[in-house]
N, C-alpha and C positions, 0 to 999 in steps of 0.2 A: 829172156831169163827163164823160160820155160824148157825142161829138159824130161828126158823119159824119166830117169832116176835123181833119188836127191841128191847125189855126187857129180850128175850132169849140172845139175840146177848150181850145186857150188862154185863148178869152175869155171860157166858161164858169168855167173856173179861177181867173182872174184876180179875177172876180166874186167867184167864193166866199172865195180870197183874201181879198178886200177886207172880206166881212162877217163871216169869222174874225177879223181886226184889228181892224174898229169893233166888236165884242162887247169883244173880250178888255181893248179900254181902257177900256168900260163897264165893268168889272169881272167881265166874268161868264166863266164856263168853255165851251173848245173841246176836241172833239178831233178829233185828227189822229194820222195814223201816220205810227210810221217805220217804219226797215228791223226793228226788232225785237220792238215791238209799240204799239198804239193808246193813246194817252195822254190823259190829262183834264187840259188845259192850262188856265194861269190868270196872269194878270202878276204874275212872281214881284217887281216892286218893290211891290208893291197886299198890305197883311197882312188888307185885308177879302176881297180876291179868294182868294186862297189860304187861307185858311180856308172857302172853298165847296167847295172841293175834298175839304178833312177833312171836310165834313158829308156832303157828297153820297155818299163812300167810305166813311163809320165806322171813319175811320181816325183811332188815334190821333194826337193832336196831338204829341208827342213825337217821331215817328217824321218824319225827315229826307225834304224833299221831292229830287228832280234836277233842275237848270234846264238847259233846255233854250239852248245859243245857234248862232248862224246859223254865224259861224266865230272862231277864232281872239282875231280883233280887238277883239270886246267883252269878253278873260279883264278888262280892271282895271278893270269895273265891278263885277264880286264878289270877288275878289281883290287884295289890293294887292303881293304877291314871287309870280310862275309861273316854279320854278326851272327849271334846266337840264334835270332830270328830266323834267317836268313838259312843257318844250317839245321835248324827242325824240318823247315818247308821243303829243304832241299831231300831231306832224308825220308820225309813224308813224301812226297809227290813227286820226282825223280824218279826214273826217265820217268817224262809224263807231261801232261797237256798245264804244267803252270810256266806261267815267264814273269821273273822277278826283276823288279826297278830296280837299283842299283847304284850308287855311287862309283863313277868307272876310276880308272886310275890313268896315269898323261902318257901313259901308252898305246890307249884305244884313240883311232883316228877319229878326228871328228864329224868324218863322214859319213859314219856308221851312227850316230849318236844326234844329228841333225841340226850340229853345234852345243849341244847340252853336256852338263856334265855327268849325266845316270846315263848306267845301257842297261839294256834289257837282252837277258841270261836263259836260257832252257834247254834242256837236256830230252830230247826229244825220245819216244819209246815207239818207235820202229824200225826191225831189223835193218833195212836198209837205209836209212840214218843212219843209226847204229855204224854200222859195218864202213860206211863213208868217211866219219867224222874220225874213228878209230884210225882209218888208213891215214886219210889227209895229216889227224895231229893238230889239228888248229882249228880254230874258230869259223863257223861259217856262219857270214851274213844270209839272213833269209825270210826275206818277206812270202806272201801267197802268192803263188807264180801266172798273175794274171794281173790286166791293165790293172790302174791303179781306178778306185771304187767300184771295180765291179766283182760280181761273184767269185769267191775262192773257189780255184778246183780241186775236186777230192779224186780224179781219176788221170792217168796223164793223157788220156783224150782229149779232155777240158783243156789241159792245156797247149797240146798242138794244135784246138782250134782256135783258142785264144791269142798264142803266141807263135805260132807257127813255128818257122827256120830261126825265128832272134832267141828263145828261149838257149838255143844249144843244145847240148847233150840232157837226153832226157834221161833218166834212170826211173821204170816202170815197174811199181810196187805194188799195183792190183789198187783197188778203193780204199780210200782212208778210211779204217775203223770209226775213228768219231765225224768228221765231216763238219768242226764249227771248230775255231780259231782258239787258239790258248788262251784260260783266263791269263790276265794281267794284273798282279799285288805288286804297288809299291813301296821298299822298304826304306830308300831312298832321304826320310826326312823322321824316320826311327819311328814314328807311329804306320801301322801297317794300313793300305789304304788302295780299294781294289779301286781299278780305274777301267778294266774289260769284262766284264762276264763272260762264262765258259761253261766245259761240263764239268768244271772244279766247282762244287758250291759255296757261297760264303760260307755257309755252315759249317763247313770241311776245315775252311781257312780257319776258323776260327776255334773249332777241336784242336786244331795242331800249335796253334799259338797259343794255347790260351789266355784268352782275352778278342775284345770288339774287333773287328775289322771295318774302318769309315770307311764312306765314299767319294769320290771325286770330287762332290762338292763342296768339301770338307777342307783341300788344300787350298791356304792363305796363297800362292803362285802356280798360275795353271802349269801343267806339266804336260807336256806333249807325249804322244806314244801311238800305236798303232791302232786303228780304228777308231778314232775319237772324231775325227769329220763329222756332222750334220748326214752328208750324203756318202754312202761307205758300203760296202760289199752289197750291189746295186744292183738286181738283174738290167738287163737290155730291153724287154718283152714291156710293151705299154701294159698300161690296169686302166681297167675299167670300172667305174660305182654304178650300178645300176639299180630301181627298185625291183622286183620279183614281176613285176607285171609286165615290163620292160624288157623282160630279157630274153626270153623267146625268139623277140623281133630284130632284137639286136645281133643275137645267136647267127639267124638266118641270112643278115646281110655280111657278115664277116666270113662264113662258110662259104657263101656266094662269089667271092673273092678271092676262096684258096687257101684264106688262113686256119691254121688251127687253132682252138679253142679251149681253154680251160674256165671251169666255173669255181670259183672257190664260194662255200654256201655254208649253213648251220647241219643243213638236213643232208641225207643222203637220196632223197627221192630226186632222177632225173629232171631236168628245167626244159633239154632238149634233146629230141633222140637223132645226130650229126655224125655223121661219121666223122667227122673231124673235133668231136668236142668230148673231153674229158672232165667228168665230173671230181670234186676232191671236196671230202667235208670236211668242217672244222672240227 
């Protein structure tokens, strides 16, 4: 996607566009990012295409995909009532990093939905979304385009090295502006009820409604949705607790070894001076 001129950069784009779309109606899985992180899209009307998505991730099939739409105007093809609620937040926070619970309607597959009857809706705010969603015309399933509990990627490096060749066609949008996952509000059972934190603050949610926004602990019937696991966006890389007196010694047998090193600490003052260790304060 990189061209001398912005007209080069267009028609590069436009291309790739176009062979993001003719995949995604073959059935098969793209990714593309947005402003909050790189997703493994799939035509969420397609229950064979979205099920590539759970194989290629090891992601339980239970577990609630987000459809991804261009704007606004495609909500009553998964939904059949977007209350009043529903359309402030949309008009607040659209394109933008919220994803709203939902009451779907007997059109959305239930593969996309995890057997439940809410999907979850967001209108993502980066161009090359944007420009995807626009062409395609339809809805796209789209989880983080990475195993399932481990770290989201915000660059498509992360994810060629996560997902190598099964990812598909990649479409490479530079680094996600925000780099942490879409808050998540339930609208679903008419009391609004965040169930993800994001860089949407409740505070935000609750200027735009005005009135409370509960919490998840709040719903009388758990409700499934994305990142609600115990163990969930999960680096690889072991941790270590050590007390300060300790860790010098520790430092030097793991340098010794070849591996690299990160300290995470209160202070910024060095613990150990390694060429292989990176100091990061709190």
């Amino acid at each position: 996607m990189n061209g001398q001129d912005g007209a080069a950069d267009a028609i590069i784009l436009e291309q790739d566009i176009q062979a993001a779309v003719d995949s995604l109606r073959e059935g098969n899985t793209v990714v593309f990012p947005t402003e909050t992180v790189y997703g493994l899209g799939a035509d969420a009307s397609n229950p064979d295409a979205v099920n590539r998505i759970f194989a290629i991730k090891g992601r339980p099939s239970e577990h609630p995909l987000i459809v991804h739409l261009a704007d606004l105007s495609h909500i009553e093809d998964w939904v059949d009532c977007f209350s009043d609620q529903a359309l402030e937040l949309a008009r607040t926070f659209w394109p933008g990093p919220l994803t709203m619970i939902l009451p779907k309607n007997n059109r959305v597959p239930m593969e996309v939905t995890g057997g439940q009857n809410t999907i979850g809706l967001r209108v993502p705010d980066h161009p090359v979304a944007k420009a995807l969603l626009s062409a395609f015309g339809g809805g796209i399933a789209a989880p983080s385009a990475n195993r399932f509990g481990r770290v989201s990627p915000t660059t498509a490096e992360h994810v060629r090295d996560e997902l190598g060749a099964n990812a598909g066609l990649i479409l490479d949008g530079g680094p996600c502006r925000i780099g942490v996952e879409s808050t998540i509000i339930s609208l679903a059972n008419g009391d609004p009820v965040l169930l993800r934190p994001g860089s949407i603050p409740v505070e935000a949610l609750e200027e735009a409604l005005g009135q409370i926004v509960l919490t998840a602990s709040s719903l009388r019937s758990p409700l499934r949705f994305p990142g609600m696991r115990p163990s969930h966006y999960a680096p690889s890389v072991p941790l270590e607790i050590h007390s300060p007196w300790q860790m010098a010694e520790r430092i030097k047998k793991l340098e010794a070894q070849g591996l690299k090193v990160a300290v995470l600490k209160w202070r910024d003052e060095s613990v150990y001076d390694g060429r292989c260790v990176e100091v990061l304060s709190m």
